[in-house]
BAFI-3210 file (N, C-alpha, C; in Angstrom, 3 decimals, decimal comma, padded with zeros to 6 digits):
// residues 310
n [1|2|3|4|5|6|7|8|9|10|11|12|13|14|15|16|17|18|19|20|21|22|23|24|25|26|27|28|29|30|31|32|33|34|35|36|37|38|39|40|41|42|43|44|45|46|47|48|49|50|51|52|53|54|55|56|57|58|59|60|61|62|63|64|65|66|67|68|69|70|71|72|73|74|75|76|77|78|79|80|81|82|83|84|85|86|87|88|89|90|91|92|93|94|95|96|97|98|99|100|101|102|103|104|105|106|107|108|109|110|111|112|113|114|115|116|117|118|119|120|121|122|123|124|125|126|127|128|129|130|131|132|133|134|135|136|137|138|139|140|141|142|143|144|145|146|147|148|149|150|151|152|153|154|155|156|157|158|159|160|161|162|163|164|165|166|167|168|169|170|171|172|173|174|175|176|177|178|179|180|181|182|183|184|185|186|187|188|189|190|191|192|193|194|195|196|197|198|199|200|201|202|203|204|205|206|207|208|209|210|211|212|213|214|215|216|217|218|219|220|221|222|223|224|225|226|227|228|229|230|231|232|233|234|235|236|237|238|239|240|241|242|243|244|245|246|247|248|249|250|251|252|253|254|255|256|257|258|259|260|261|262|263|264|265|266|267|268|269|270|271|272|273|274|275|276|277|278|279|280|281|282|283|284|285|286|287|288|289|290|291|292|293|294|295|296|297|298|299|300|301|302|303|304|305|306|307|308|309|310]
n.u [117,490|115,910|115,255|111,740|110,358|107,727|105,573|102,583|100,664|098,258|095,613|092,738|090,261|087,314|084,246|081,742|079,795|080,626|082,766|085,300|087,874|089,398|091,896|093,813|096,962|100,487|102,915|106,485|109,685|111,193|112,504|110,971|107,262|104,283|101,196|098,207|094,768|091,829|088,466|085,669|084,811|086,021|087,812|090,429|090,833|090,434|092,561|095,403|094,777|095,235|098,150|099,309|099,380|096,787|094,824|093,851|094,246|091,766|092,294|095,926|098,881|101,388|104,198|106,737|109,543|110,592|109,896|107,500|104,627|102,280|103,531|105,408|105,573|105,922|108,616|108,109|107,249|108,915|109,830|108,284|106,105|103,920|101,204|098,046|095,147|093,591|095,606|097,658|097,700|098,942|097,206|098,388|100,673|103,969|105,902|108,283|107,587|105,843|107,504|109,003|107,820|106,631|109,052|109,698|108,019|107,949|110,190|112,719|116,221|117,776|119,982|119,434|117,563|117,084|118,968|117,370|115,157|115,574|116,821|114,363|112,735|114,178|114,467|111,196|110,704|110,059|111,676|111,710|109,891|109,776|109,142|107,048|102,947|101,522|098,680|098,702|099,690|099,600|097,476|098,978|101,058|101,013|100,187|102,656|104,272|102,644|103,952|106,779|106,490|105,914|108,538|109,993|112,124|113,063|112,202|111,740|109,545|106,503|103,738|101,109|097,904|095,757|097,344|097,109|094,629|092,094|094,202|094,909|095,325|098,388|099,928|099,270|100,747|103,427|103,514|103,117|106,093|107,261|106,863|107,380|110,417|110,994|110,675|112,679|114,993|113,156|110,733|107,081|103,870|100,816|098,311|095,082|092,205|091,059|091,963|094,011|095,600|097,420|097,772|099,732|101,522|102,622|104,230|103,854|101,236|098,535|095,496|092,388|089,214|085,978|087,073|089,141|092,620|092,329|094,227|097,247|100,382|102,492|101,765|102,151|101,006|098,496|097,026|097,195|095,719|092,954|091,754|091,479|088,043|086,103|085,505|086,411|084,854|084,935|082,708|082,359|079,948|078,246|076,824|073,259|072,735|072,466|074,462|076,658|076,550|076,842|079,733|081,716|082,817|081,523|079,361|077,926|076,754|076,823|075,915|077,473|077,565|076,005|078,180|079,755|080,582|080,705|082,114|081,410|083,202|083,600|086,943|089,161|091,673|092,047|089,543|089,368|090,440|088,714|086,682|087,756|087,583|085,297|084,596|085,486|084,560|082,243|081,901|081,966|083,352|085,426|087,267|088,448|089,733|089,784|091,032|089,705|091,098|090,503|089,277|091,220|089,604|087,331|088,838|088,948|086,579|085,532|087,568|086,490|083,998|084,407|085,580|083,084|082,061|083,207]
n.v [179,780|179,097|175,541|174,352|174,286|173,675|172,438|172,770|172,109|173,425|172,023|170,325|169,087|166,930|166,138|163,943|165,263|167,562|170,174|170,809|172,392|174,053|174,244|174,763|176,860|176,740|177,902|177,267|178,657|179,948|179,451|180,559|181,660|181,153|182,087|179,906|180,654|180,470|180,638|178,464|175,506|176,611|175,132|175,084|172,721|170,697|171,409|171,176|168,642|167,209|168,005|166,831|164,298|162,530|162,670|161,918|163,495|165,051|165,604|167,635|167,957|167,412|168,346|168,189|169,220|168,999|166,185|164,209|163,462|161,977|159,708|158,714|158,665|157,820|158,599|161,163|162,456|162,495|164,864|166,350|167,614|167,377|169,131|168,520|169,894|169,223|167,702|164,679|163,136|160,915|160,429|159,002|158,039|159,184|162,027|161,633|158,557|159,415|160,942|159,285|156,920|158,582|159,177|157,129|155,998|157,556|156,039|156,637|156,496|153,890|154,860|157,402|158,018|158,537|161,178|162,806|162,992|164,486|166,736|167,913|168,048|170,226|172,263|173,076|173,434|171,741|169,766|169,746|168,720|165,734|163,133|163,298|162,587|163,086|163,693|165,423|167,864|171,253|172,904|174,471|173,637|170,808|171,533|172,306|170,090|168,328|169,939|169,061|166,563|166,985|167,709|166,523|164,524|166,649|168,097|169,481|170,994|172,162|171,930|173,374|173,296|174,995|175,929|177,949|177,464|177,619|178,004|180,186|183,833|183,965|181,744|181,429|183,452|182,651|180,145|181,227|182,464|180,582|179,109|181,225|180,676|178,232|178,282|179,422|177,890|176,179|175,657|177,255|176,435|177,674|177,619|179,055|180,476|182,768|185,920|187,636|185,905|185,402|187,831|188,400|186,307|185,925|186,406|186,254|185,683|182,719|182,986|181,224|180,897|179,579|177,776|178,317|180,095|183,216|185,321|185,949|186,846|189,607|190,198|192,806|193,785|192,168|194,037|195,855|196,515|197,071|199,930|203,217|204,011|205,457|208,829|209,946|212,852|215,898|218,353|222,073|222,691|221,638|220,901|220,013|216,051|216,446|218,331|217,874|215,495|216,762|217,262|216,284|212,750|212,163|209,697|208,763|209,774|209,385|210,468|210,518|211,918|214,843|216,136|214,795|212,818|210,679|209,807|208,562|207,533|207,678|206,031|208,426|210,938|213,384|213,482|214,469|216,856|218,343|218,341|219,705|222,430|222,802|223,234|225,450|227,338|227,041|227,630|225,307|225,032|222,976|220,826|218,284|215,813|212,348|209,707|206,689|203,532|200,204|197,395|194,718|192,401|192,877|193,399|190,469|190,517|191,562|190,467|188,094|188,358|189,660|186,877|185,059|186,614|185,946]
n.w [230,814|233,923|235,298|235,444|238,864|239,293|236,842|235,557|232,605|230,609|232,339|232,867|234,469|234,860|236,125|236,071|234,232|234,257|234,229|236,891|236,294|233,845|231,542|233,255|233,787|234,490|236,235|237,886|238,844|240,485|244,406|246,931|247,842|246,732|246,548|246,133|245,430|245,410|246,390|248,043|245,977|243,705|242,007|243,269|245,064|243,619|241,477|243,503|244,332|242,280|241,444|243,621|243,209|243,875|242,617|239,067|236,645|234,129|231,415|230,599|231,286|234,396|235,932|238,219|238,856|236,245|235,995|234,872|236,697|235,893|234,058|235,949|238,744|241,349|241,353|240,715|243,123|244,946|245,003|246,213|248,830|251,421|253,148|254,157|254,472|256,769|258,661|258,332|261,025|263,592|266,832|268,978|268,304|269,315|268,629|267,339|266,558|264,885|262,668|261,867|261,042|258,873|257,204|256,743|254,956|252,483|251,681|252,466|252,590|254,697|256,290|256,203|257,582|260,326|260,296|259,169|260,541|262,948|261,812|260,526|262,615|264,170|262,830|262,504|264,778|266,852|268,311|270,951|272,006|271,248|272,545|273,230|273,090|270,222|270,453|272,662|272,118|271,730|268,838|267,253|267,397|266,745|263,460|262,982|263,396|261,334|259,525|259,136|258,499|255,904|254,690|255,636|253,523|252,142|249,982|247,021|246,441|247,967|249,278|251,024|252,351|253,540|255,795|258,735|258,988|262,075|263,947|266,611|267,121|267,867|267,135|264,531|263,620|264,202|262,616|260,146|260,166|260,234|257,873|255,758|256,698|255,740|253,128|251,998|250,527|249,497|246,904|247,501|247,964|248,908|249,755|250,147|250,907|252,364|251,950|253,050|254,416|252,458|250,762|253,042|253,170|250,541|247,932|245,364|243,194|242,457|241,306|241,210|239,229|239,252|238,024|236,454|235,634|237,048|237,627|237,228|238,388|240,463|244,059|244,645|241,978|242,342|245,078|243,678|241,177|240,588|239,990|242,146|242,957|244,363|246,389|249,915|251,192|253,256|253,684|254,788|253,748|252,235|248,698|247,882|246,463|243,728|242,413|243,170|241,282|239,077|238,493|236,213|235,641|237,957|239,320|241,011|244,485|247,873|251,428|254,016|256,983|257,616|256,923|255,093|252,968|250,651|247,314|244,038|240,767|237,629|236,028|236,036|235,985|236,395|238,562|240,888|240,732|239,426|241,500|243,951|242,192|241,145|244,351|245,073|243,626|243,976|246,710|248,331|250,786|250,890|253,068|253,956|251,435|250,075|247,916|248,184|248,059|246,606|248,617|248,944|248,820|247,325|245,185|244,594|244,042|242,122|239,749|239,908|239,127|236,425|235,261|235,003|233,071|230,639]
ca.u [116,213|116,123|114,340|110,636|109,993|106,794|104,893|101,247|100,005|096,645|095,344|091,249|089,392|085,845|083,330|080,926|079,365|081,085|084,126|085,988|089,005|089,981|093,247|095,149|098,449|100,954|104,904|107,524|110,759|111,996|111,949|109,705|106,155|103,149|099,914|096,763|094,105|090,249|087,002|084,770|084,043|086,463|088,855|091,836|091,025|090,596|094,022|096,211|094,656|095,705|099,142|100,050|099,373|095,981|093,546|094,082|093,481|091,409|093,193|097,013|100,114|101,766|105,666|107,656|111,428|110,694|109,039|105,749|104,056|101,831|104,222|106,493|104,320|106,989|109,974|107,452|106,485|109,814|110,191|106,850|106,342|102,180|100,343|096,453|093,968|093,806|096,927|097,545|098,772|098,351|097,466|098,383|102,405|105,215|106,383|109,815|107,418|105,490|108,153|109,993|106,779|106,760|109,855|110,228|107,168|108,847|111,012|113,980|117,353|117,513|120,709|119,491|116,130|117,104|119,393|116,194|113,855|116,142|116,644|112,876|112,050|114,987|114,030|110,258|110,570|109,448|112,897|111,892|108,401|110,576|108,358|105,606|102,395|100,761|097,439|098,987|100,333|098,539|097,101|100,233|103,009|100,612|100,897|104,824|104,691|102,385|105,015|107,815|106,550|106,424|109,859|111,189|112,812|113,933|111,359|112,000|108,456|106,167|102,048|100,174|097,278|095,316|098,018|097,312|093,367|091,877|095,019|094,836|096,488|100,005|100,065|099,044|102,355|104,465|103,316|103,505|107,004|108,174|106,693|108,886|111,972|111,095|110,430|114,465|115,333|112,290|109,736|106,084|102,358|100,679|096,653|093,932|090,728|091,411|092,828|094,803|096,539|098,051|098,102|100,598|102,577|102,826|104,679|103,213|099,415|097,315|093,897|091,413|087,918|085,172|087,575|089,821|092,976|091,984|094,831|098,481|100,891|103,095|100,679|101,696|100,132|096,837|096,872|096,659|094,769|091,654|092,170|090,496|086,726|085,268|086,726|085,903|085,059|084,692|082,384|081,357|078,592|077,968|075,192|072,389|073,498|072,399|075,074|077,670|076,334|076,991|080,639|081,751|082,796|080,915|078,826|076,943|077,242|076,620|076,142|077,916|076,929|075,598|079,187|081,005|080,343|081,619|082,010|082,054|082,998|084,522|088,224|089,218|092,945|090,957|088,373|090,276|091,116|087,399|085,707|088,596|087,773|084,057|084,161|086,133|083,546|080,415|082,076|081,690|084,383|086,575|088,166|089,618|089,292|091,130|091,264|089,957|091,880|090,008|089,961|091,337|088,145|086,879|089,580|088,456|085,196|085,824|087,840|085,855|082,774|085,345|085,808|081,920|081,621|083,882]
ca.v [179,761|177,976|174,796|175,188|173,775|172,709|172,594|172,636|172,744|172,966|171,143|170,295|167,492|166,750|165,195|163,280|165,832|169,211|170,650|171,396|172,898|174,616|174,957|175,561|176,771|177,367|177,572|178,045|178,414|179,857|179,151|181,056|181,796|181,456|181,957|179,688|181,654|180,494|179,884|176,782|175,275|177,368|174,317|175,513|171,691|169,747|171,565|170,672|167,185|166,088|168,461|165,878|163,500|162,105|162,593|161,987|164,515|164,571|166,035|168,184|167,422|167,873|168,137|168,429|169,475|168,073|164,912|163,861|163,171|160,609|158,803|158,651|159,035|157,414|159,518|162,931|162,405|162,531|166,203|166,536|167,579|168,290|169,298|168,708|170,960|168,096|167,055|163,399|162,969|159,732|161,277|157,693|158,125|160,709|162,792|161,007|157,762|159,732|161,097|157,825|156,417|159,556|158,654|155,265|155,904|158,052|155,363|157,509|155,261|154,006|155,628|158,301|158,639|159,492|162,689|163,986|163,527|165,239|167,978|168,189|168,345|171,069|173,163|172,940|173,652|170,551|168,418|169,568|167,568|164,305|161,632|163,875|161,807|164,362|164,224|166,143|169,322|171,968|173,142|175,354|172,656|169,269|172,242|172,284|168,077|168,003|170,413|168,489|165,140|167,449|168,386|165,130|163,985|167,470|168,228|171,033|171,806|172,048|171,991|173,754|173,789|176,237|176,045|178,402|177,872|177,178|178,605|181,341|184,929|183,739|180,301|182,218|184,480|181,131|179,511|181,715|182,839|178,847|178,817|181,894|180,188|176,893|178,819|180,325|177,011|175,644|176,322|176,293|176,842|178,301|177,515|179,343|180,983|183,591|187,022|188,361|185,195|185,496|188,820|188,787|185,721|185,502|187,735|185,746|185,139|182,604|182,852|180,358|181,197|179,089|176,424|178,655|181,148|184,471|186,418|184,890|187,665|189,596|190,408|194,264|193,788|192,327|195,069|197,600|195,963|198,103|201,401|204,142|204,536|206,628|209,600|210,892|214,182|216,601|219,673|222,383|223,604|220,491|221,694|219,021|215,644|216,498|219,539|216,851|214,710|217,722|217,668|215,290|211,785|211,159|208,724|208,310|210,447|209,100|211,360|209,451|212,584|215,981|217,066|213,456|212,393|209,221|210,192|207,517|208,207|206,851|206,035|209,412|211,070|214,981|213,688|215,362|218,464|218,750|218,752|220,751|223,507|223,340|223,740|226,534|228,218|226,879|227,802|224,614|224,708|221,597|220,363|217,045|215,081|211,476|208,698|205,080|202,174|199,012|196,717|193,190|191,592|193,904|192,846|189,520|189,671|191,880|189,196|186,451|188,724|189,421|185,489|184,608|187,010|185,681]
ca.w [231,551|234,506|234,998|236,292|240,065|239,110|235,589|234,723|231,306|229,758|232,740|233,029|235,354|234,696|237,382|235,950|232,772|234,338|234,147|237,932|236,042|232,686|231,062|234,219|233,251|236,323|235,922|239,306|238,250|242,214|245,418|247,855|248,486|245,712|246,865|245,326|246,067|245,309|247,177|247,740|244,642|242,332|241,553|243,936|245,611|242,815|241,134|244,101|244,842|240,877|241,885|244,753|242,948|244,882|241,054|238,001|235,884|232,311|230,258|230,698|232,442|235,928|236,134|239,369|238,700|234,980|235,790|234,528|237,470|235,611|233,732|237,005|239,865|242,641|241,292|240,796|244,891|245,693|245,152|246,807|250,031|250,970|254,023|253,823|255,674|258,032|258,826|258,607|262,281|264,247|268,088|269,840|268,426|269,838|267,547|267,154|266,157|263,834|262,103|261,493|259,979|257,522|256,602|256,318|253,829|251,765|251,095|252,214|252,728|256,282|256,954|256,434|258,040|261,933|260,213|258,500|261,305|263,623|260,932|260,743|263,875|264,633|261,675|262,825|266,584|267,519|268,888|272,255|272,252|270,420|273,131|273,683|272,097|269,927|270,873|273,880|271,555|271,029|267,377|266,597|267,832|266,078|262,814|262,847|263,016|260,192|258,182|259,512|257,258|254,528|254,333|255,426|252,759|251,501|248,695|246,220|246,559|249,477|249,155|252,298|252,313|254,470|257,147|259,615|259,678|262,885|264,634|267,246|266,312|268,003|266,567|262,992|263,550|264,424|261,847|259,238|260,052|259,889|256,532|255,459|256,934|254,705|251,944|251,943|250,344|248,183|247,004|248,469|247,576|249,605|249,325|251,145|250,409|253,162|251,078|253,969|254,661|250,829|251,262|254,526|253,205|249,244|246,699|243,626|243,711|240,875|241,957|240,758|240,207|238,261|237,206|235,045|236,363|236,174|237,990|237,762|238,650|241,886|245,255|244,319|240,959|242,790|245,126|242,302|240,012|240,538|240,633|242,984|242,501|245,490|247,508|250,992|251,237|254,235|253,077|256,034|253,212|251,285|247,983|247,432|245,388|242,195|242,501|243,047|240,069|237,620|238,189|235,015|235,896|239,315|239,282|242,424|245,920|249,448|252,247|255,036|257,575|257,296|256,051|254,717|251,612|249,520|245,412|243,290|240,071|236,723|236,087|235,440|236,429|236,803|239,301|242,268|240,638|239,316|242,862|244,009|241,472|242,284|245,715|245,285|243,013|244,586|248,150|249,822|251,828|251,102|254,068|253,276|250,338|250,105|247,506|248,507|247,584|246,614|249,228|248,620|248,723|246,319|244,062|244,227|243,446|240,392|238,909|239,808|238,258|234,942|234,854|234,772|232,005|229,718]
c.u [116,242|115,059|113,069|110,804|108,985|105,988|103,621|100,901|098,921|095,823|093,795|091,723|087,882|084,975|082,477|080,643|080,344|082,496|084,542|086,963|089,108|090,805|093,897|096,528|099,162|102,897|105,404|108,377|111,877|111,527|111,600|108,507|104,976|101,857|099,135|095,258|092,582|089,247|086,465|084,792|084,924|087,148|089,835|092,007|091,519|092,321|095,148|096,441|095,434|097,600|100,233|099,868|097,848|094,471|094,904|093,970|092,932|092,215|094,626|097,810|100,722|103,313|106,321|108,497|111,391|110,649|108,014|105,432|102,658|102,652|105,355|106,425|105,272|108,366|109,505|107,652|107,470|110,658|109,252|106,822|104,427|101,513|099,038|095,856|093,837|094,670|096,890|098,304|097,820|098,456|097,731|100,429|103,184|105,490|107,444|109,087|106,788|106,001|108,658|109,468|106,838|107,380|110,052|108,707|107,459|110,089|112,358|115,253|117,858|118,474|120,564|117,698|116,341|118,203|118,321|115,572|114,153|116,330|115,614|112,662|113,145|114,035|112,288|109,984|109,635|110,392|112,188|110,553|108,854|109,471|107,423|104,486|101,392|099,378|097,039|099,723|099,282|098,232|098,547|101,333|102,230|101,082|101,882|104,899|104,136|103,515|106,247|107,845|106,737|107,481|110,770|112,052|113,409|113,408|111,648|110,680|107,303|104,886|101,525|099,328|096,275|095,825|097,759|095,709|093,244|092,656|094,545|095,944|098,109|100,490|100,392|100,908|103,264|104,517|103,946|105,150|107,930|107,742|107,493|110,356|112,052|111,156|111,853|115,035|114,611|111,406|108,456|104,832|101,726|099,266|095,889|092,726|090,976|092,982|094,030|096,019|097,698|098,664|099,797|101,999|103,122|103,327|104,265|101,387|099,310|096,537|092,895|090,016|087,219|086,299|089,075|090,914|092,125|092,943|096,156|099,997|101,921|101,751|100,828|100,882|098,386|096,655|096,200|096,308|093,562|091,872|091,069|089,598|085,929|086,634|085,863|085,776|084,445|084,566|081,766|080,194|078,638|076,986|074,347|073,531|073,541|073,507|076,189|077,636|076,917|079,021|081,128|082,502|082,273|079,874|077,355|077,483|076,343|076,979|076,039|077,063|076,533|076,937|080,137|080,624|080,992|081,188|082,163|081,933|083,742|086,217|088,343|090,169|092,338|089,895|088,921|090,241|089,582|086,613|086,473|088,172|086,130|083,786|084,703|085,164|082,816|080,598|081,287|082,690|084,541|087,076|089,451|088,999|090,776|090,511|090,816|090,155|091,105|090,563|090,866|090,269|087,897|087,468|088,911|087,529|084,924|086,282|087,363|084,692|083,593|085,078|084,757|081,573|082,040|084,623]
c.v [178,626|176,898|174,615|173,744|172,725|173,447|172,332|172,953|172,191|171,765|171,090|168,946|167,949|165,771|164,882|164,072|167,556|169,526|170,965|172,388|172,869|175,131|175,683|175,758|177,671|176,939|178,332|177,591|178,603|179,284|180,372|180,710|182,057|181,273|180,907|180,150|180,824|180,067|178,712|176,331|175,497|176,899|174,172|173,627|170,494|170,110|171,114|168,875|166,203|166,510|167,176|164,594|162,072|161,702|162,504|162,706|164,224|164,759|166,914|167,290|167,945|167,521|168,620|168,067|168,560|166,730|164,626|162,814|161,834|159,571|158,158|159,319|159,095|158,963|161,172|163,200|162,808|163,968|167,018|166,243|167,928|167,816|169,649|169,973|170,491|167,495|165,476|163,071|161,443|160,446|160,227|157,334|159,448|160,720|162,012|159,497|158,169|160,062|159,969|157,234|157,115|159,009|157,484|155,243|156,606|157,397|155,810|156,312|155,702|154,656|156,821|159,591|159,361|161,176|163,034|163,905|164,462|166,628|169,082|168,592|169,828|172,530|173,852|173,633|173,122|169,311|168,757|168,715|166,146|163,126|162,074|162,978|163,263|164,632|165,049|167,706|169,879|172,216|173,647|174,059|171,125|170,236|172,017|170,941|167,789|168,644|169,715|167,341|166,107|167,658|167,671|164,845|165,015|167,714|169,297|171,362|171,600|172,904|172,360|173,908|174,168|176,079|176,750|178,374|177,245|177,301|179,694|182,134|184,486|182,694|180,333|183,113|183,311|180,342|179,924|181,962|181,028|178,582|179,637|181,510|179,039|177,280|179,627|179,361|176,422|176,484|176,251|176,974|177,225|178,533|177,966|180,475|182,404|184,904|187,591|187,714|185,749|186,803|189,185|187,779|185,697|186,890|187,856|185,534|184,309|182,856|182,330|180,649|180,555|178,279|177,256|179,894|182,161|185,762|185,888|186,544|188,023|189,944|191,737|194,337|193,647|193,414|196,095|197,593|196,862|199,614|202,035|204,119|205,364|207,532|209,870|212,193|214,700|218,032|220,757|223,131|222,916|220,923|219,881|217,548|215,707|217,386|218,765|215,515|215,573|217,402|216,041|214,143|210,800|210,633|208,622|209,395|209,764|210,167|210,400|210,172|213,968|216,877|215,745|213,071|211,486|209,406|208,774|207,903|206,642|206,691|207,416|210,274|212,422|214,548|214,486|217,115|218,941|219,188|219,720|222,796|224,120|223,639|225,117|227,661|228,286|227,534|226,914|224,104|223,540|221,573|219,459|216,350|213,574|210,539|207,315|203,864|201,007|198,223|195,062|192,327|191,932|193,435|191,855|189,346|190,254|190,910|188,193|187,185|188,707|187,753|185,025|185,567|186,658|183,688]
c.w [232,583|234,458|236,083|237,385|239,850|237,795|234,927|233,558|231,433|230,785|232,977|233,621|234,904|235,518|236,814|234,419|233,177|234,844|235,800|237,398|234,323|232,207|232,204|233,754|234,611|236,015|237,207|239,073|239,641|243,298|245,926|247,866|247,408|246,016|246,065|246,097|244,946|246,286|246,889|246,685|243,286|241,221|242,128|244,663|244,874|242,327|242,306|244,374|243,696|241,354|243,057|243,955|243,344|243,610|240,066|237,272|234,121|231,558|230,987|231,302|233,068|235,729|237,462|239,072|237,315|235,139|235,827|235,537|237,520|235,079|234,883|237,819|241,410|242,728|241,417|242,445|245,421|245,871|245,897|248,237|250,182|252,497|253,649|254,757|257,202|258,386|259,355|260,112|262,574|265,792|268,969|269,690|268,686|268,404|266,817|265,971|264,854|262,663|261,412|260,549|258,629|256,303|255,893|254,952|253,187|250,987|251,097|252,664|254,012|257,054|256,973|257,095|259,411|261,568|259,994|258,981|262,243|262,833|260,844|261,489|264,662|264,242|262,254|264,067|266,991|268,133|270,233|272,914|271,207|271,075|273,318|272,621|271,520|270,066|272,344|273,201|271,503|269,812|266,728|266,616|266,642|264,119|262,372|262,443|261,841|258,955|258,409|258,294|255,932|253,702|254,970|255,170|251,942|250,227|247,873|246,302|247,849|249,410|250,407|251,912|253,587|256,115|258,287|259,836|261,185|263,935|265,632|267,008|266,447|267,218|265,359|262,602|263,756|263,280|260,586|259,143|259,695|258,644|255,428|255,536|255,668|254,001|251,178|250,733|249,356|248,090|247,682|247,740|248,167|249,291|250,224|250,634|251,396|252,413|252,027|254,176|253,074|250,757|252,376|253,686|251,776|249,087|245,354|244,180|242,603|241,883|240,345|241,002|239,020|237,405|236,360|236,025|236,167|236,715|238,090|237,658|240,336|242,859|244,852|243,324|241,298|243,001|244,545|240,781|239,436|241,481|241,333|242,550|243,351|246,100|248,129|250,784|252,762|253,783|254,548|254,918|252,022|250,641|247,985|246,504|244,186|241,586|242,385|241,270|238,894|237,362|236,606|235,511|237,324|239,000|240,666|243,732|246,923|250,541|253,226|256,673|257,224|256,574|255,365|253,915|251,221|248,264|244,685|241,911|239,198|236,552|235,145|236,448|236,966|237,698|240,533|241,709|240,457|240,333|243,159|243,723|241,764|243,432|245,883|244,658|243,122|246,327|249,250|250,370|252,029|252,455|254,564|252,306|250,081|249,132|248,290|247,596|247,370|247,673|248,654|248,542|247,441|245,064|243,381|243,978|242,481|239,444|238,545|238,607|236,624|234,717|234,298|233,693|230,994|229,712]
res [x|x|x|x|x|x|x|x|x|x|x|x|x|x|x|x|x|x|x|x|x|x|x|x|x|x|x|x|x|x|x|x|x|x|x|x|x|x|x|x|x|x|x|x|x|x|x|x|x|x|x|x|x|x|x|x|x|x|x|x|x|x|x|x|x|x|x|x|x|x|x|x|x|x|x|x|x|x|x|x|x|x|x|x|x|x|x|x|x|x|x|x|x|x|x|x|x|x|x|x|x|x|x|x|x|x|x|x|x|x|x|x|x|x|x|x|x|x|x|x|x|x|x|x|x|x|x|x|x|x|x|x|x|x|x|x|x|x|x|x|x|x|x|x|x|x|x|x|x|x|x|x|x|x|x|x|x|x|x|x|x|x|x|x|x|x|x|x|x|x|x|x|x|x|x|x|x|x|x|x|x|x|x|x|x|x|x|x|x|x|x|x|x|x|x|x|x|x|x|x|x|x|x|x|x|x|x|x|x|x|x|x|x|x|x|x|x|x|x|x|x|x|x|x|x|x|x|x|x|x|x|x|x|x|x|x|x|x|x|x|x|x|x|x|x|x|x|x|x|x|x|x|x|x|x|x|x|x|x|x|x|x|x|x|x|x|x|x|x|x|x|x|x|x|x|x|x|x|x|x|x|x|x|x|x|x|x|x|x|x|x|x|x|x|x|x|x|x|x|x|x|x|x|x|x|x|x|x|x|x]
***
């Protein structure tokens, strides 16, 4: 079995009388791309902030590459790579100076700080703005410099969090794809409240909701978590809805227009064939009939609702 990247057990924080976080449990044993996925409030902040090292946490423990991150805080960091929301930039030093600083705080050994800023900054696509002062980049290029410190010193793991907000669409596609390239090599986290982002870039999801996981799995698994519950239909001699209610597991009908309908029914493998068989015997000329997919949203706010029930 190999040995995990990074290791949460049984982890809770508590703010004053109330819990932020409950029994997080979180194991990455590869490198790539693991979503953390919760909204405002849910814990996803507090869990990363103890993660970097930035809280303490109440109770559990934090391991990066099998080191307890409290007992050996300096040596944990050093596998630790972590872009905030806000990227710590200084906009008064060039890139080249900013970098250096990174470094040289990292404590990396001096011979070998100008290879790894040059590395950085290659890797990044940011050598060609080296004297530029960054409060002269734009959002996408200042971006890249903030992931540049991250991956400095060559971290096995590598904390974003909500990298590409505030981006414009091209910047978003730049971005993302330089977080794929990093991600060849270590691993990375990959935090944002935004389903699509996670969606587009992750293969693993947790998602955090009300303090506690409640979904730790692949992105296909989200996906198809919640199965079909409505179908379209296209009737040219649609009967009343009560006529639609009879057939056995629908639930509800919506008449979208005088011939479009939305079924919603129970989980039930025969709801297709059932309408099917009635229209054929009531003669209301089926037309099309299609399956809708839960969206991703949708997902999430099933789960979160599951979570608050239990």
């Amino acid at each position: 079995m190999p040995n995990a990247i990074v290791r949460i057990e049984h982890l809770s924080h508590k703010y004053a009388t109330s819990w932020a976080i409950r029994d997080i449990n979180i194991e990455i044993t590869q490198n790539g791309i693991v979503g953390l996925l919760g909204s405002n409030g849910a814990g996803k902040s507090t869990t990363m902030n103890i993660l970097c090292g930035a809280l303490n946490q109440t109770e559990g423990n934090v391991y990066i590459n099998d080191i307890d991150l409290r007992k050996e805080p300096e040596l944990a960091k050093r596998q630790l790579g972590f872009l905030p929301q806000n990227p710590p930039l200084y906009m008064d030093l060039t890139v080249d100076e900013y970098l250096l600083y990174c470094a040289k705080l990292r404590k990396m050994e001096k011979s070998g700080i100008r290879p790894a800023v040059e590395a950085a900054k290659e890797r990044c696509g940011v050598a060609h703005f080296s004297h530029r002062l960054i409060r002269n980049l734009s959002g996408g290029y200042r971006q890249r410099v903030g992931i540049a410190q991250a991956i400095i010193h060559r971290p096995k793991l590598v904390v974003l969090d909500e990298p590409t907000n505030g981006l414009d669409p091209n910047q978003i596609i730049e971005v993302r794809a330089l977080i794929r390239e990093i991600a060849s090599d270590r691993a990375v986290i990959f935090s944002s409240h935004v389903l699509s982002e996670v969606q587009v870039l992750c293969k693993e999801i947790k998602m955090i909701d009300n303090g506690k996981i409640v979904f730790s799995d692949t992105m296909d698994a989200f996906n198809n978590y919640v199965e079909p519950h409505s179908i379209l239909l296209h009737l040219e001699n649609p009967p009343p809805a009560s006529a639609l209610l009879q057939i056995p597991g629908v639930t509800k009908v919506d008449f979208l227009t005088d011939r479009q309908l939305r079924l919603f029914f129970s989980g039930d493998a025969e709801i297709t064939e059932r309408i099917v068989a009635a229209s054929i015997s009531q003669g209301w000329r089926l037309r099309e009939i299609s399956l809708e997919k839960s969206s991703i949203d949708e997902i999430f706010a099933q789960l979160s609702n599951y979570s608050n029930k239990n």
